[in-house]
C-alpha positions in Angstrom: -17.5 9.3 0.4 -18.0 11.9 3.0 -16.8 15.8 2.9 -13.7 16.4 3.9 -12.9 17.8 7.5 -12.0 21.6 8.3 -8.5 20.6 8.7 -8.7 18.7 5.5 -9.3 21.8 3.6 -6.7 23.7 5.7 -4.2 21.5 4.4 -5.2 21.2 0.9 -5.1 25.1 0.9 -1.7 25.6 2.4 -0.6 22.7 0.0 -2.1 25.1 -3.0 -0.8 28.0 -1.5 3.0 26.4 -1.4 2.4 25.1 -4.8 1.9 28.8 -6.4 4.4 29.9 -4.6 7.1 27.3 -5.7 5.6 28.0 -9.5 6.0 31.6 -8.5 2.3 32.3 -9.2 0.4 35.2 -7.7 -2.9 33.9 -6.0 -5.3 37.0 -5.2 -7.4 35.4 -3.0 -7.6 35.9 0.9 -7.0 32.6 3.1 -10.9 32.9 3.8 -11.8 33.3 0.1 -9.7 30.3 -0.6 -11.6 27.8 2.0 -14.7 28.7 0.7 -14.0 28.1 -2.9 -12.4 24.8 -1.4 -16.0 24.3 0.6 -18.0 24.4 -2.7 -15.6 22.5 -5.0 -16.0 19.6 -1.9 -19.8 20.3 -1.7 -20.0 20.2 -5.7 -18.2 16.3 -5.6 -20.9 15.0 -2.9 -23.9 16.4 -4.9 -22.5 14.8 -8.3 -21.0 11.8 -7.2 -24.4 10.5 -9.0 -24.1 12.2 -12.3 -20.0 11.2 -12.7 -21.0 7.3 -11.6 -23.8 7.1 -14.0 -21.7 8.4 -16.9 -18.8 5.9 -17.1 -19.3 2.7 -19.1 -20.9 -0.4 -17.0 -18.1 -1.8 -17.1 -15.6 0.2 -15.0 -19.3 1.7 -12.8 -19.5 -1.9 -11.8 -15.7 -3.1 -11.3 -13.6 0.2 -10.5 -14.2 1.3 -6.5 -15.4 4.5 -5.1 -11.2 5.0 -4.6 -10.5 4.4 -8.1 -13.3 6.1 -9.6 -11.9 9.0 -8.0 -8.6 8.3 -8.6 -9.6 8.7 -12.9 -11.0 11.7 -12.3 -8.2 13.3 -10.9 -5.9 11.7 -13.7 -8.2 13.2 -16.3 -8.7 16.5 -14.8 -4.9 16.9 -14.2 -4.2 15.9 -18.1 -6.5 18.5 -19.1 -4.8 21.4 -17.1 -1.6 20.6 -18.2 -2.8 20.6 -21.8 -4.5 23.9 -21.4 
């Protein structure tokens, strides 16, 4: 997988940003301050794309693709916020 583009992140942020707002939560963050948290959660995925490959069971390492792996992830880490 590759980083995602400048306009990438500039629509995932307005996305976030409309999301709060429809939950009517307050985000204190400037536009700027929200791209570059957005930069380093991206950066963070391509330098640990390793670690989260080498942790699942052979099984699913060898049979789920890059799209699914990724796809889990966001199932789990979606579960666990709405838990929290």
């Amino acid at each position: 997988m590759t980083l995602l583009t400048t306009e990438q992140k500039q629509e995932i942020a307005t996305d976030y940003q409309d999301e709060l707002s429809r939950a009517r939560e307050e985000l204190n963050l400037t536009k700027s301050d929200l791209l570059s948290a957005l930069n380093s959660i991206d950066q963070w995925i391509e330098d640990n794309q390793s670690a989260y490959n080498a942790s699942l069971p052979l099984p699913a390492r060898t049979e789920l693709n890059a799209r699914q792996k990724s796809r889990l992830l966001t199932i789990v880490a979606n579960k666990r916020y709405e838990v929290s």
